[in-house]
PAZAPA-4460 file (N, C-alpha, C; in steps of 0.05 Angstrom, whole numbers, plus 32768, in hexadecimal, padded with zeros to 4 digits):
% residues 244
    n_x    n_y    n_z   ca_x   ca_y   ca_z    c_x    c_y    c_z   seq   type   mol
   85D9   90FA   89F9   85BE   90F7   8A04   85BF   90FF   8A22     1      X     A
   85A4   9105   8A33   85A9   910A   8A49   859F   90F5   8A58     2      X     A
   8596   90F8   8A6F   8598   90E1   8A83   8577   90E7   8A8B     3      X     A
   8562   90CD   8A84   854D   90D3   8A8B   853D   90E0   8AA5     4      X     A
   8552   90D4   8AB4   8546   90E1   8ACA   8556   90F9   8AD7     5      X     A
   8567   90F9   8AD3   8573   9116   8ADB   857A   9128   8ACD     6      X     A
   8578   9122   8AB2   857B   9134   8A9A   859B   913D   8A9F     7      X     A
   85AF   9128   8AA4   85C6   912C   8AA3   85D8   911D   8A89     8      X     A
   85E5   9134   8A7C   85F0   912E   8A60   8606   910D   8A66     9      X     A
   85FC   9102   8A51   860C   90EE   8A55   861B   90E4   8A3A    10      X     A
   862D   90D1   8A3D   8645   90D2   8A28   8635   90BC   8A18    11      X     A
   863F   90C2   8A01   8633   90AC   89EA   863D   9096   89F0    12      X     A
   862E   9089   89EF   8628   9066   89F4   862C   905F   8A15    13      X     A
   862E   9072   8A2D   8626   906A   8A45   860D   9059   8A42    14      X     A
   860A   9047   8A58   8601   903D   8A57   85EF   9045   8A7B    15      X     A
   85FB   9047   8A8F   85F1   905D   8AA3   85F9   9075   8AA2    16      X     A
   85E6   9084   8AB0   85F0   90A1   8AB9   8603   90A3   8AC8    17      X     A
   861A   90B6   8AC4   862A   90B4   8ADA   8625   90C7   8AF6    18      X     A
   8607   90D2   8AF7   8601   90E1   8B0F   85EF   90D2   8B1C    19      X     A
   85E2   90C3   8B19   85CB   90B9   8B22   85C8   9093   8B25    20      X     A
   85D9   9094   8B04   85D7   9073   8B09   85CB   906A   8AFB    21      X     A
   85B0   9073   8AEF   859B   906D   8AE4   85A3   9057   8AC4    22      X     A
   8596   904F   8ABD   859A   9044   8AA2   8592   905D   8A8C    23      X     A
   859F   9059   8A77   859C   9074   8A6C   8588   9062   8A59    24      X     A
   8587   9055   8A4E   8572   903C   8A38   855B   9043   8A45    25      X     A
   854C   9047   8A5A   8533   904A   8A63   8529   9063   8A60    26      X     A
   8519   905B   8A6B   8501   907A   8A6A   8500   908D   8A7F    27      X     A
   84FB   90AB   8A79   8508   90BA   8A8E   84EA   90B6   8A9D    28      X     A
   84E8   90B9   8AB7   84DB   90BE   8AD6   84CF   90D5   8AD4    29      X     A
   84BC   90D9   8AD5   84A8   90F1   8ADA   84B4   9107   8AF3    30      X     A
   84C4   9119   8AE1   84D1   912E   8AF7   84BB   913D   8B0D    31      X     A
   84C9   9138   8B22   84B8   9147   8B43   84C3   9162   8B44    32      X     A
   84B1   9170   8B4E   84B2   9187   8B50   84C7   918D   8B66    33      X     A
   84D3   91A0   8B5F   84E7   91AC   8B66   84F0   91AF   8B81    34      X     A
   84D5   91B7   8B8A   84D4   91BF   8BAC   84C8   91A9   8BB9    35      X     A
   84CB   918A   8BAF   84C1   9176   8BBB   84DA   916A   8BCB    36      X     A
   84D7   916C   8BE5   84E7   9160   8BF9   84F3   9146   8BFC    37      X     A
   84E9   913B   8BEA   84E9   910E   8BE5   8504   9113   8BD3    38      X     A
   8511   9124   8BC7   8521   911A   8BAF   853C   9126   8BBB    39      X     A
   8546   9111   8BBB   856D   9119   8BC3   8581   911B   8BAD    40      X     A
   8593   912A   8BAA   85A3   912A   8B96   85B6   911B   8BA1    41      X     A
   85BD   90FF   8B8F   85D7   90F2   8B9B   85EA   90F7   8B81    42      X     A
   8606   90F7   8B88   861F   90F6   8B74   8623   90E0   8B69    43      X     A
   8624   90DE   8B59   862F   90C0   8B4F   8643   90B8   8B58    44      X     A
   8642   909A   8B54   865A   908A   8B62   867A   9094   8B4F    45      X     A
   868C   9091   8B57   8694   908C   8B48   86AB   906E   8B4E    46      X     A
   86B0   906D   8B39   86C0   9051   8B37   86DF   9046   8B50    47      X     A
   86E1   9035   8B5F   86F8   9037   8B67   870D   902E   8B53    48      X     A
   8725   9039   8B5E   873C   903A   8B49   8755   902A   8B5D    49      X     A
   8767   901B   8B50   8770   900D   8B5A   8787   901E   8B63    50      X     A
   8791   901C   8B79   87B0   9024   8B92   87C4   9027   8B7E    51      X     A
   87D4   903F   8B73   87EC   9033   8B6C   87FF   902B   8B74    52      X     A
   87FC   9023   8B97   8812   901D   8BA8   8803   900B   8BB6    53      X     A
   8811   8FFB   8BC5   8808   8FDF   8BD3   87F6   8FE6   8BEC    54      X     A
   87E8   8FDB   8C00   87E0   8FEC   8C19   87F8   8FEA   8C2B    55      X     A
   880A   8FCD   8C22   8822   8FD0   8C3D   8838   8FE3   8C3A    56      X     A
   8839   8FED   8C18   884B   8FFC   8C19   8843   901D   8C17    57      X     A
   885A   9030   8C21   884F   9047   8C2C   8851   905B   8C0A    58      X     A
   883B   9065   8BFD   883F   907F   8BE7   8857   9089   8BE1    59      X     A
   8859   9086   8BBC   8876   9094   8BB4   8870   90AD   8BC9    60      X     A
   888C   90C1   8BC6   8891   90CF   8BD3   888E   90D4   8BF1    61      X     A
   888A   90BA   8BFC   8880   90C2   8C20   88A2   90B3   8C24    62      X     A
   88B3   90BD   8C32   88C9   90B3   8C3D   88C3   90AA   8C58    63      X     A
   88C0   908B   8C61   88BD   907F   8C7E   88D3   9072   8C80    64      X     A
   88DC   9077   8CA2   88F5   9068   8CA8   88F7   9045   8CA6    65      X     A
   8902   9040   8C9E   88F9   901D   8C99   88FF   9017   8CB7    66      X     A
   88F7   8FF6   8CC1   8901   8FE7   8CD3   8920   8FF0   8CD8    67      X     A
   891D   8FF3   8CF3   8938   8FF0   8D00   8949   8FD6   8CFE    68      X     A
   8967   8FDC   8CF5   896D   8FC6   8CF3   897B   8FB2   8D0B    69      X     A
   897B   8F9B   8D10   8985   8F91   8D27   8998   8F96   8D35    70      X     A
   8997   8FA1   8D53   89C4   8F9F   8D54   89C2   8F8F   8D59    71      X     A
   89E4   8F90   8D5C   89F1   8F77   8D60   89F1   8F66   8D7E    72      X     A
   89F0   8F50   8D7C   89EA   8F48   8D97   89FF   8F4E   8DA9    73      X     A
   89FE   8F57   8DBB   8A16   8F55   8DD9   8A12   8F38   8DE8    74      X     A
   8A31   8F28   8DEC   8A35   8F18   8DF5   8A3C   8F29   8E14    75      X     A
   8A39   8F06   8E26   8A40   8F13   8E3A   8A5A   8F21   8E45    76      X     A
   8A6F   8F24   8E31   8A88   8F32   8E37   8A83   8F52   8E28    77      X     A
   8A6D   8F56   8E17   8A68   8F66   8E0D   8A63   8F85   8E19    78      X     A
   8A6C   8FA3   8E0B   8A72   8FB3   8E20   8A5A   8FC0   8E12    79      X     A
   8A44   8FCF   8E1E   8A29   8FD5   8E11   8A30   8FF5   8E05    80      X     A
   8A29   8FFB   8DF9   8A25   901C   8DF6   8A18   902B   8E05    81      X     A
   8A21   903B   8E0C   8A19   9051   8E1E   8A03   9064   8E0F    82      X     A
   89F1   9079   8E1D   89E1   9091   8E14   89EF   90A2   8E16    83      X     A
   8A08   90A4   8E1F   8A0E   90C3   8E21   8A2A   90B1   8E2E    84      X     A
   8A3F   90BE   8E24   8A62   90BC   8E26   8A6E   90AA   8E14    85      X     A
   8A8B   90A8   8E19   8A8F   9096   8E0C   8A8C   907F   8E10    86      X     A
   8A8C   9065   8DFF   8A7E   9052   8DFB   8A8A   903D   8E0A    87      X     A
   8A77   902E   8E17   8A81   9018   8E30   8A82   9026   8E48    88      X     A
   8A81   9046   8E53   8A79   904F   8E68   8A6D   9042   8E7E    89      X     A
   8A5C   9037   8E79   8A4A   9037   8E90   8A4F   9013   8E96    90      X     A
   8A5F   9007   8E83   8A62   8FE7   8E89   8A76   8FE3   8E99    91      X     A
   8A6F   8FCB   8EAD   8A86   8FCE   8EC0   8A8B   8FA7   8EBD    92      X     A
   8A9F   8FA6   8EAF   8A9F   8F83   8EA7   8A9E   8F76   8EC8    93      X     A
   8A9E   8F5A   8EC2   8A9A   8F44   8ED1   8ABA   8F40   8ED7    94      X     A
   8ABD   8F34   8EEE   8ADF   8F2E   8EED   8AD3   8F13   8EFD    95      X     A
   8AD5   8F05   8EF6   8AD4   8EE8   8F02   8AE3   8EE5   8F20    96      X     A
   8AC8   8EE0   8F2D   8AD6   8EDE   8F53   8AD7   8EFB   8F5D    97      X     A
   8AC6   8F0A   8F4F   8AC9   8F21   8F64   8ABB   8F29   8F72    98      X     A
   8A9B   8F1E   8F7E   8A97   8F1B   8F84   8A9C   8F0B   8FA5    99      X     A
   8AAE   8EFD   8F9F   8AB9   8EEC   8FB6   8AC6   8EF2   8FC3   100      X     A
   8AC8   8EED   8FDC   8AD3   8EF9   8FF3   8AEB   8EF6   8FF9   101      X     A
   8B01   8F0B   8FFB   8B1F   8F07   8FF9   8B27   8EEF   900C   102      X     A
   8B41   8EE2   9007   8B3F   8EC5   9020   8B4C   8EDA   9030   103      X     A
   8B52   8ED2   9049   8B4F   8ED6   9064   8B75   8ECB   905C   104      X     A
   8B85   8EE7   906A   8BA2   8EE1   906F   8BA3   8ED1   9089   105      X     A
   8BBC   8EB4   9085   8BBE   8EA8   9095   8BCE   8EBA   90A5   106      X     A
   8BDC   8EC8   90A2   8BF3   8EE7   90B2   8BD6   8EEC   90D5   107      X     A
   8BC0   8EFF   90BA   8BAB   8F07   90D3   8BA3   8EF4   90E2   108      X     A
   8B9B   8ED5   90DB   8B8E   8EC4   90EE   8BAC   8EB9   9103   109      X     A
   8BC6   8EB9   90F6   8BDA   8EB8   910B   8BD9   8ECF   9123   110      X     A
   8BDC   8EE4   9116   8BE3   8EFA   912E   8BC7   8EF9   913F   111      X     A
   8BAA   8EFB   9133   8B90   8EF8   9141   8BA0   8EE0   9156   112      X     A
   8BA4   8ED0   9154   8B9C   8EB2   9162   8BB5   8EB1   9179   113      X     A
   8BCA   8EC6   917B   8BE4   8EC9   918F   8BDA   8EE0   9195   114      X     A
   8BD4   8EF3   9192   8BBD   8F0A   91A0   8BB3   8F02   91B3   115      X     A
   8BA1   8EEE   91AE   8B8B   8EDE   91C0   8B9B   8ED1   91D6   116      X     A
   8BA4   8EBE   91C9   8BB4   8EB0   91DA   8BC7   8EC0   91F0   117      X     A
   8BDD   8ED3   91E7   8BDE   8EE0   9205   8BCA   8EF9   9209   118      X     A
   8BB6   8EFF   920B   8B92   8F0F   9212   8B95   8EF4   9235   119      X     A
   8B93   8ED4   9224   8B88   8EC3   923A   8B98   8EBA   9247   120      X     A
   8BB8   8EB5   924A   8BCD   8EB2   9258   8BCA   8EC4   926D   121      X     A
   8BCB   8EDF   9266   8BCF   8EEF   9275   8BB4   8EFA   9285   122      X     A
   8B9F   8EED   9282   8B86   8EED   928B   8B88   8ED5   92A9   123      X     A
   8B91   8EB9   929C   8B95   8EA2   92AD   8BAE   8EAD   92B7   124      X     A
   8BBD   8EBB   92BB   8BDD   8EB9   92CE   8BD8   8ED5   92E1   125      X     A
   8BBF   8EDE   92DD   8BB7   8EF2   92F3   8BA2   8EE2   9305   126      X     A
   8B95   8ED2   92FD   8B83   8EC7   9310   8B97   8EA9   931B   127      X     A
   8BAE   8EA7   9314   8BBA   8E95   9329   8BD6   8E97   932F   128      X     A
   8BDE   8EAE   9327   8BF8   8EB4   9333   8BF9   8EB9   9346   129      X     A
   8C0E   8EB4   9352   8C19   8EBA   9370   8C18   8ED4   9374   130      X     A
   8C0B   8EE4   9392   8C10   8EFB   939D   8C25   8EFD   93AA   131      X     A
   8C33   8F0C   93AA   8C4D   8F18   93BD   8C3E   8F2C   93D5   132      X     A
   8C2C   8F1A   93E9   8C26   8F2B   93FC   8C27   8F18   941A   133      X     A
   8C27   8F29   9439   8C1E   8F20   9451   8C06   8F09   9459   134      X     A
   8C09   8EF1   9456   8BF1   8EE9   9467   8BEB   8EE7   9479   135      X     A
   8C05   8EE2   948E   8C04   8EE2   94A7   8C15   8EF3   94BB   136      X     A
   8C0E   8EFF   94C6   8C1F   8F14   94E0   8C18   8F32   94CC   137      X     A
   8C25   8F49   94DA   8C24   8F61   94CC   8C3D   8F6C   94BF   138      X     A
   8C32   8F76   94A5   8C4B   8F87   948E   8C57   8F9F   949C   139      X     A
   8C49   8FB0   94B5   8C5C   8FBE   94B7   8C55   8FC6   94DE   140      X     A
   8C74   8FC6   94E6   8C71   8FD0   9505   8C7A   8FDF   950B   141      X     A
   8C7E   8FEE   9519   8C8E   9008   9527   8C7E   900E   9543   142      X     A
   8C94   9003   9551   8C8B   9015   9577   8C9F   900D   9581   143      X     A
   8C9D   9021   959A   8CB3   9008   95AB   8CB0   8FF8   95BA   144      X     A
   8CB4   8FE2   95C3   8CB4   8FD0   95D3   8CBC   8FC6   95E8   145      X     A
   8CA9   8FC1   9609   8CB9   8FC2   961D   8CB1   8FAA   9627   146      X     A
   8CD2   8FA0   9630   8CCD   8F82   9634   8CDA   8F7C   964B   147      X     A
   8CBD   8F71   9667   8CCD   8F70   967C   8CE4   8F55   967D   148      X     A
   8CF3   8F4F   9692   8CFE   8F36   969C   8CF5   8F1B   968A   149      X     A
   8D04   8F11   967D   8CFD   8EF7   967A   8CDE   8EF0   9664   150      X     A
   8CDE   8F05   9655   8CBE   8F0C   9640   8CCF   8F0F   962A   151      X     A
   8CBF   8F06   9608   8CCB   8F0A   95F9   8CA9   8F19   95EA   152      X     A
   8CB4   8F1F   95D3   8CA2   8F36   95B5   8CAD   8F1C   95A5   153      X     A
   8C97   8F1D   959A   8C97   8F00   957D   8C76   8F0B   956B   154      X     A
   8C89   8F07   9554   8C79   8F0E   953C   8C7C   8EF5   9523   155      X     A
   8C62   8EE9   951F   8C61   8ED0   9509   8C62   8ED9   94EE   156      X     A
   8C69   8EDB   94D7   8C64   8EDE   94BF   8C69   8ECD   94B0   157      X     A
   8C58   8ECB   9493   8C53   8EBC   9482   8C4E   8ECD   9469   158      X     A
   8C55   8EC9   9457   8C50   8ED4   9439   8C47   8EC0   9420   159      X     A
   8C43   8ED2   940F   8C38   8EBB   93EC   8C4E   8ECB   93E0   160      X     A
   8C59   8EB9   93CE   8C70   8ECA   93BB   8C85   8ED4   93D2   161      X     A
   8C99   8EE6   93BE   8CA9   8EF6   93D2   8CAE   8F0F   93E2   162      X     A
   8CAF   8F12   93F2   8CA1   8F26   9407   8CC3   8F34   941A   163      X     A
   8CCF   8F48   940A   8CE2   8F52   9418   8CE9   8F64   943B   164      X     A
   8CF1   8F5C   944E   8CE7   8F6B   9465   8D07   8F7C   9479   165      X     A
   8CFD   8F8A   9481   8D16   8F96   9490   8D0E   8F9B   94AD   166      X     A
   8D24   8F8F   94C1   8D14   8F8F   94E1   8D2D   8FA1   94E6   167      X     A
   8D2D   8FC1   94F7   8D3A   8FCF   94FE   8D39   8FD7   951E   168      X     A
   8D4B   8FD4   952D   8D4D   8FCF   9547   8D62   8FE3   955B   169      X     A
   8D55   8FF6   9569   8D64   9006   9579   8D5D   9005   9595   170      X     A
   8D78   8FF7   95A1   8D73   8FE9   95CA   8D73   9013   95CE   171      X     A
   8D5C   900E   95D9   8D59   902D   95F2   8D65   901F   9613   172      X     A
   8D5D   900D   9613   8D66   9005   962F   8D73   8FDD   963E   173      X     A
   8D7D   8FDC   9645   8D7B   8FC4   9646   8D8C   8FB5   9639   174      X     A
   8D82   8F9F   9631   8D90   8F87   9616   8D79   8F73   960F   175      X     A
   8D7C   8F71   95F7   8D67   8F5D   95EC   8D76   8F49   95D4   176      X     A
   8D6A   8F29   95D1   8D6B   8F18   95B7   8D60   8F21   95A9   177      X     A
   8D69   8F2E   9588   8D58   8F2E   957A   8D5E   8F26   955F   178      X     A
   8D4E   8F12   9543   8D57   8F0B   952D   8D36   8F07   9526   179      X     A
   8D43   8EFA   950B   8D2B   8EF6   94F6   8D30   8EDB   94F2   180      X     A
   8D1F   8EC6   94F8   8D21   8EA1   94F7   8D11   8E9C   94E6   181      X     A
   8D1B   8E88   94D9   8D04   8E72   94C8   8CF9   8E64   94DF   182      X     A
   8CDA   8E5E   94EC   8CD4   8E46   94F4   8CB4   8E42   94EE   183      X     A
   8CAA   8E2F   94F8   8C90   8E2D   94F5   8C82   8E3B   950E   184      X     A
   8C71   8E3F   9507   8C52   8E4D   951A   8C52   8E3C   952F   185      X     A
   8C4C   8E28   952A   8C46   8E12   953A   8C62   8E06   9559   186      X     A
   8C7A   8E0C   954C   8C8E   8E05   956A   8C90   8E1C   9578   187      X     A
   8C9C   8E11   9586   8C9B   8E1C   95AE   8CA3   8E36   95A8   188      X     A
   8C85   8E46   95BC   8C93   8E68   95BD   8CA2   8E68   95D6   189      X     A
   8CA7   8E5D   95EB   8CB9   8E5E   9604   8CD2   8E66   95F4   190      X     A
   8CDA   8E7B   9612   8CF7   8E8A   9607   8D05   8E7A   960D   191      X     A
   8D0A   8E63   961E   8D2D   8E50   961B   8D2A   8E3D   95FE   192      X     A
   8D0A   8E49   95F2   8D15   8E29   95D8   8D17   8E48   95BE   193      X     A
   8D0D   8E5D   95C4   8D12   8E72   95B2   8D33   8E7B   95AC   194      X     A
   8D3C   8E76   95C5   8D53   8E87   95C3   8D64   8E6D   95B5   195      X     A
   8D5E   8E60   95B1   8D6F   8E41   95A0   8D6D   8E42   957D   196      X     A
   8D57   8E60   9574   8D5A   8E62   9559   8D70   8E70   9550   197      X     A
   8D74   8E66   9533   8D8C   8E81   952A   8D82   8E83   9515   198      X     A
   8D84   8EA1   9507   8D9D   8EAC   9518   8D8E   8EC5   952C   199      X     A
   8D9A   8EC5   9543   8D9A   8EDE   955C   8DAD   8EE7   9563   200      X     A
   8DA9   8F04   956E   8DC2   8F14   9579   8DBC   8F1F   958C   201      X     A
   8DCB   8F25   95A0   8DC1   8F33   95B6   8DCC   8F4C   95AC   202      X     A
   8DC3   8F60   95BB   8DBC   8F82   95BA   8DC4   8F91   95D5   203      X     A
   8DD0   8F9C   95D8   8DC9   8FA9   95F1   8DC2   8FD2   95E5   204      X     A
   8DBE   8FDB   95FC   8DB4   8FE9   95FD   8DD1   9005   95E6   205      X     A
   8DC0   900F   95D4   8DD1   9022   95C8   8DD9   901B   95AA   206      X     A
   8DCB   8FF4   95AD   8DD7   8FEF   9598   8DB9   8FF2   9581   207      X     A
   8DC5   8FEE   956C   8DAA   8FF8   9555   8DB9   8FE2   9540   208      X     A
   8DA5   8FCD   9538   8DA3   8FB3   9525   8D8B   8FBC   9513   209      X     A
   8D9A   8FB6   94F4   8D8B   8FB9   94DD   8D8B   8FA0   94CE   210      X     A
   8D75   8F86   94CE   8D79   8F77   94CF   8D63   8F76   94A4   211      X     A
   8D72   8F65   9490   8D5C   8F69   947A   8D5B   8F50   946A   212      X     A
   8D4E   8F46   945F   8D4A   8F2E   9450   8D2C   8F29   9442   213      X     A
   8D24   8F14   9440   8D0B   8F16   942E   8D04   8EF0   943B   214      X     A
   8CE4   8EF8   9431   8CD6   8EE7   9439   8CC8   8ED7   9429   215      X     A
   8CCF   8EB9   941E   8CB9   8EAF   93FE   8CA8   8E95   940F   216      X     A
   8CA1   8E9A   93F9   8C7C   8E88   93F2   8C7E   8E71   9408   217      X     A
   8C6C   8E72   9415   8C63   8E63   942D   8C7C   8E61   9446   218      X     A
   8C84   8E72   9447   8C98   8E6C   9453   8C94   8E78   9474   219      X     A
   8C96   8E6A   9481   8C94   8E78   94A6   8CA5   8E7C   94B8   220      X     A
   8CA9   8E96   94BD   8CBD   8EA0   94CC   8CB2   8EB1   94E2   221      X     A
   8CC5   8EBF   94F2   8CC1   8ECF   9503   8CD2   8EE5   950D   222      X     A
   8CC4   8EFE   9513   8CDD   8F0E   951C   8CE0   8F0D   953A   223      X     A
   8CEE   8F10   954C   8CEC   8F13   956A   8D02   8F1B   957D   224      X     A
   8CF7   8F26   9596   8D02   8F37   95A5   8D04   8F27   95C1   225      X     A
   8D18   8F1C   95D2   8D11   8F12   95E2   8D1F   8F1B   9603   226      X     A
   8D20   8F1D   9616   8D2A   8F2D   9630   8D32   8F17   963E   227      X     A
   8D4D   8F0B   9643   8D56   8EF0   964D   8D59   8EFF   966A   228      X     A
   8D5F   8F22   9666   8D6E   8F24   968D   8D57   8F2D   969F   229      X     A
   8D67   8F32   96B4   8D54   8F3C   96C5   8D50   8F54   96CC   230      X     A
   8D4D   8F62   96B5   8D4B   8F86   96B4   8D39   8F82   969C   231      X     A
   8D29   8F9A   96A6   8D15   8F9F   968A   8D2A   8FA9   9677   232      X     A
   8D19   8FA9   9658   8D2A   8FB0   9644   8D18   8FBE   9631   233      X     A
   8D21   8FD3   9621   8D10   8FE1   960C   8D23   8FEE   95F8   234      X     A
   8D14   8FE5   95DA   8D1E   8FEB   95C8   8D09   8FF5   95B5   235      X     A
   8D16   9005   95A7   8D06   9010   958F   8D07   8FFF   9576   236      X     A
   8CE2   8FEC   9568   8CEE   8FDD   9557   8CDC   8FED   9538   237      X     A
   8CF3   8FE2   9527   8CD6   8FF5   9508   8CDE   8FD6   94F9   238      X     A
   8CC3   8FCF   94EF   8CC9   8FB9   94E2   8CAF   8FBB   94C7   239      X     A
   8CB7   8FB9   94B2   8CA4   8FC5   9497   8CB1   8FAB   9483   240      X     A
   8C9C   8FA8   9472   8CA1   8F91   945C   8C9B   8F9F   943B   241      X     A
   8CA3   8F92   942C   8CA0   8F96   9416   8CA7   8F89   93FF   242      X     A
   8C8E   8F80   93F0   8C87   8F6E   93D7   8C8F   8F6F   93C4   243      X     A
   8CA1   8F62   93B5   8CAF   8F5B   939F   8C96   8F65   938A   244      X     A
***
């Protein structure tokens, strides 16, 4: 039979059309003309059909990579794999304490600490050691000296430390006392209490006395020349010091 309203052949004992839908048991619809714009041709439905595959699972024949499977966990001694070399490359383990700062050799803090120590010895034993120099009278003389009747030449000196000196003596004329004394600054310059020091020698003229010894720390002496007669007298004196 066909299909009332669309005059589409239909299978014995349908019960709808399968183009239209229609019930085929009813009565066909007064066909519209052809060139009438109101009438749409729709397809028939057709039936859904059930998946032969699940929606979670992917179609025979489609090959999908399954889930990746877990690695294995790395502990913290664990050496990781590398992208490129061989394997454990790029891991650089833990060494317990290395981070920490090497101890300090008791050797270096010895030698540091006697370094120092003479650095400041020798810092303090320049600011209070003794100088070996003149404080009082002059380090060096040379002239000659003319000494009338009954006049003496006297020279005071005093030193810090030890202070080596040489008094050199040539009579041009005359006769003279002359030596190198320990005494103080302070007693009698008169020639009858001078000529009572020793040690002295008398000189006369032609003679030449090289007299040498040394002079220490605080110590006061004198060199001197003295004319007891009654003739002038002249001698050539060089007298120069020098510091230990």
């Amino acid at each position: 039979m066909n299909c009332p309203k669309c005059q589409t052949p239909a299978a014995a004992g349908a019960a709808h059309c399968k183009r239209c839908g229609s019930p085929l048991g009813g009565k066909a619809a007064p066909a519209k003309a052809a060139s009438s714009s109101d009438e749409i041709d729709l397809m028939p439905l057709e039936e859904s059909k059930t998946p032969a595959y699940s929606a979670y699972e992917p179609p025979p024949g489609l090959d999908l990579p399954g889930p990746a499977a877990p690695g294995p966990k790395l502990g913290p001694k664990a050496a990781p794999e590398g992208p490129a070399g061989p394997p454990g490359a790029d891991y650089v383990p833990k060494i317990r304490g290395a981070s920490a700062s090497p101890p300090r050799s008791n050797l270096t803090l010895i030698i540091g600490g006697a370094v120092a120590a003479l650095i400041i010895g020798f810092v303090a034993w320049r600011m209070v050691r003794t100088k070996n120099e003149i404080i009082v009278g002059k380090p060096k003389v040379e002239q000659v000296v003319t000494l009338p009747a009954g006049q003496l030449r006297l020279e005071n000196i005093e030193v810090t430390g030890i202070v080596n000196y040489t008094l050199d003596i040539d009579i041009l004329e005359g006769e003279m006392i002359a030596g190198v004394v320990q005494r103080s600054h302070k007693d009698s310059q008169k020639l009858a209490d001078l000529k009572k020091c020793d040690p002295l020698e008398t000189l006369k003229k032609g003679d030449k006395k090289s007299i040498t010894g040394e002079f220490k720390n605080k110590e006061q002496a004198s060199w001197m020349l003295l004319n007891e007669s009654k003739k002038v007298a002249r001698a050539k004196v060089k007298f120069h010091t020098t510091p230990q």
